[in-house]
C-alpha positions in Angstrom: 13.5 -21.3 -9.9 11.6 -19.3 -7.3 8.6 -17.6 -9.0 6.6 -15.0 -7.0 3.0 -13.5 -7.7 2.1 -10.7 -6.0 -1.2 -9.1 -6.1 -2.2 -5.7 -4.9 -6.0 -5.8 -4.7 -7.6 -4.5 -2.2 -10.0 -7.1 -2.2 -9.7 -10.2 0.7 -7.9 -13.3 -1.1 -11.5 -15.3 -1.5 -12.8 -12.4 -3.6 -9.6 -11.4 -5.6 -9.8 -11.6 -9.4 -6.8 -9.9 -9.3 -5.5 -12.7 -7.1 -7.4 -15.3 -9.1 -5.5 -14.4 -12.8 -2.0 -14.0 -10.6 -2.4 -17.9 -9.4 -3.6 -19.1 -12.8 -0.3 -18.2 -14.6 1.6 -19.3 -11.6 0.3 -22.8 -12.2 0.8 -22.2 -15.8 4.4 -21.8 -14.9 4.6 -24.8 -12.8 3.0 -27.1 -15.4 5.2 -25.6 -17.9 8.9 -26.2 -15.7 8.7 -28.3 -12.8 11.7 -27.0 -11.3 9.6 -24.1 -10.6 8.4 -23.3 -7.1 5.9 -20.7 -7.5 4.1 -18.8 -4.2 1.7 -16.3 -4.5 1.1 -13.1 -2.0 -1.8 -10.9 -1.6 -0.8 -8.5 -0.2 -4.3 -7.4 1.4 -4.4 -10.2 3.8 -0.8 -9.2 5.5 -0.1 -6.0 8.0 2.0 -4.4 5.5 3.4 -0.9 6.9 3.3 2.0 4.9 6.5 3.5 3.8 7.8 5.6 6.8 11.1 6.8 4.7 13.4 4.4 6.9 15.7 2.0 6.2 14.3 -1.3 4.6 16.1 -3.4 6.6 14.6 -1.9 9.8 11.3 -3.0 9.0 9.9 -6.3 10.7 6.2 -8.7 10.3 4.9 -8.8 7.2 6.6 -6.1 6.0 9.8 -7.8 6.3 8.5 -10.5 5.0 7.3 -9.2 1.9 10.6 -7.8 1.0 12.0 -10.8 1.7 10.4 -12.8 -0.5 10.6 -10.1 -3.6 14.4 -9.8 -2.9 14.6 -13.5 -2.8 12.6 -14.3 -6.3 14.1 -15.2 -9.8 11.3 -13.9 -11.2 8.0 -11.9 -10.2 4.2 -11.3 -11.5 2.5 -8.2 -10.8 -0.8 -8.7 -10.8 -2.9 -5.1 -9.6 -6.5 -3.6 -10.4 -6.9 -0.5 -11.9 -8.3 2.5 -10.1 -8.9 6.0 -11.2 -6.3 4.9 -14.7 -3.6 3.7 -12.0 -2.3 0.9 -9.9 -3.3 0.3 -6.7 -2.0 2.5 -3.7 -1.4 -1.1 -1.8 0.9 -2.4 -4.9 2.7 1.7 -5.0 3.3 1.1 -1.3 5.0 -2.0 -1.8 7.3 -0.6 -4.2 8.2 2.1 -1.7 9.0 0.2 0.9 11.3 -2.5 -1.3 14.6 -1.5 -1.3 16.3 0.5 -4.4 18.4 -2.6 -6.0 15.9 -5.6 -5.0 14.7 -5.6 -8.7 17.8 -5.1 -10.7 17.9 -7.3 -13.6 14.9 -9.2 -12.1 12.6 -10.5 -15.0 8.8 -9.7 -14.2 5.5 -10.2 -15.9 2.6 -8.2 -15.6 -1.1 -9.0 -14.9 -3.7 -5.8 -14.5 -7.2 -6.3 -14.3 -10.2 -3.7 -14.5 -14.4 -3.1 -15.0 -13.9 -2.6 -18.8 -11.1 -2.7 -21.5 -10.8 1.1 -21.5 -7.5 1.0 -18.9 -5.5 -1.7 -20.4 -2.6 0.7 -21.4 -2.3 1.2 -17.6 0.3 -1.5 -18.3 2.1 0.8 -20.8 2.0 4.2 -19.3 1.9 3.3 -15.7 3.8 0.0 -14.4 6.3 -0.4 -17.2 8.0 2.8 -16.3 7.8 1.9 -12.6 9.5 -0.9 -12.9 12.2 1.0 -15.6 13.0 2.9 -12.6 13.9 -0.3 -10.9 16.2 -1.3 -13.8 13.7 -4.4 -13.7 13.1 -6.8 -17.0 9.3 -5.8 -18.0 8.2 -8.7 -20.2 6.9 -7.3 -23.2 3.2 -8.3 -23.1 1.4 -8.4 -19.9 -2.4 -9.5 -19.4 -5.2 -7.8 -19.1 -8.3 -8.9 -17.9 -12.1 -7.2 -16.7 -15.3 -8.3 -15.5 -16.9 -9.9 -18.9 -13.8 -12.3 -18.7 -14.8 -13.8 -15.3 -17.7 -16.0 -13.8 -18.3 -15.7 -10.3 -14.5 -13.9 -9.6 -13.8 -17.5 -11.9 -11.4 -16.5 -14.7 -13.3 -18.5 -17.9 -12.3 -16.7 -20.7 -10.3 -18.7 -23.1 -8.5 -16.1 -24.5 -7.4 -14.5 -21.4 -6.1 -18.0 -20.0 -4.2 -18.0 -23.4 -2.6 -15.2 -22.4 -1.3 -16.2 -18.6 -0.3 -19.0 -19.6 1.7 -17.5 -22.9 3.3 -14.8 -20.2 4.1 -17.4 -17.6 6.2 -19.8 -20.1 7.6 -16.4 -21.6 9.0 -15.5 -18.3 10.0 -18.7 -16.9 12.0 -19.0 -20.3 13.6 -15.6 -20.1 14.9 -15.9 -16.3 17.0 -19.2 -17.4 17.8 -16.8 -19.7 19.3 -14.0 -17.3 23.6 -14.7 -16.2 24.1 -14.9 -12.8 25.6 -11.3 -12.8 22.3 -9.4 -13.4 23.8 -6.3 -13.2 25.0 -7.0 -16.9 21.6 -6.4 -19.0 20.5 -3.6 -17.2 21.9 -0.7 -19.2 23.3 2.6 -17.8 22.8 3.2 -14.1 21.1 6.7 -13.0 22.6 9.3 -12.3 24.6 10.6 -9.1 22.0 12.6 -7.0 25.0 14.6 -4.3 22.4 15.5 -1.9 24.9 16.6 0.9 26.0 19.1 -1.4 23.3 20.3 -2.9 21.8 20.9 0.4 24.9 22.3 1.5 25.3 24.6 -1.8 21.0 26.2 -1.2 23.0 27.9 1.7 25.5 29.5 0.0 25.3 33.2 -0.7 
């Protein structure tokens, strides 16, 4: 099972406690399932492009290789800060530049951290519908952590561990879970957006 974190904090790798919460339920994960080979990204440290409107196949670097690795997951964690009540613009940049189908039926756990406990339903009302627009499999609970629950960018609390390491088995569980065909649990696709014709139809008399 290929397990992916990937954190969009802005902050270098050394200093992520986004990072920092992202690898502890990856090893979580690993000491839970040993057929799991877990890598983490932070996304930060790489030359990531920002979304241009092309093709996703005709981007290259990191870039390319970022996609690559999030089309080639079983299963992913988010992991992002929260700013002004939202994710990051490095994580929203990511998600542009990923192609439309690359999370279909993909299970995927959430990790958010933040200065107090007053954005934790950024999870609710701002990366769960994201990821419903990517007919991704939200996990149900994702993890929250802030400041108070860290020691020197160290993540301590007890609780919280808890937590990643409750989400991590959670997910690893669910994506044995998942058929091969993923396209099966993912509900009613959207709708058919004729774009020709529309534009064709705004110059009609």
């Amino acid at each position: 099972m290929k397990l992916l974190g990937l954190s969009g904090s802005p902050a270098k790798k050394s200093s992520s406690r986004t990072l920092s919460a992202v690898d502890k339920a990856l090893s979580f994960a690993k000491a839970y399932d040993e057929t799991v080979h877990a890598r983490s990204i932070n996304i930060r440290d790489l030359d990531v492009q920002f979304c241009d409107g092309r093709d996703p196949a005709l981007y290259g670097g990191d870039t390319k290789e970022v996609i690559d690795q999030i089309t080639d997951a079983d299963a992913i964690i988010f992991g992002t800060p929260v700013y002004r009540g939202s994710y990051t613009g490095i994580l929203k940049n990511v998600f542009d530049i990923i192609p439309n189908n690359v999370l279909v039926g993909k299970p995927v756990g959430i990790v958010v951290t933040g200065s107090t406990q007053h954005h934790y339903l950024a999870i609710e009302h701002g990366i769960k519908p994201l990821l419903g627009f990517f007919h991704a499999h939200a996990l149900p609970g994702g993890v929250y952590a802030h400041s108070n629950h860290y020691a020197e960018n160290v993540l301590v609390n007890e609780d919280i561990l808890e937590r990643l390491d409750q989400l991590a088995k959670a997910l690893v569980d669910f994506t044995k879970l998942i058929p091969a065909d993923r396209n099966i649990l993912v509900g009613a696709s959207g709708p058919v957006i004729p774009w020709e014709s529309l534009l064709k139809g705004s110059h009609s008399p």
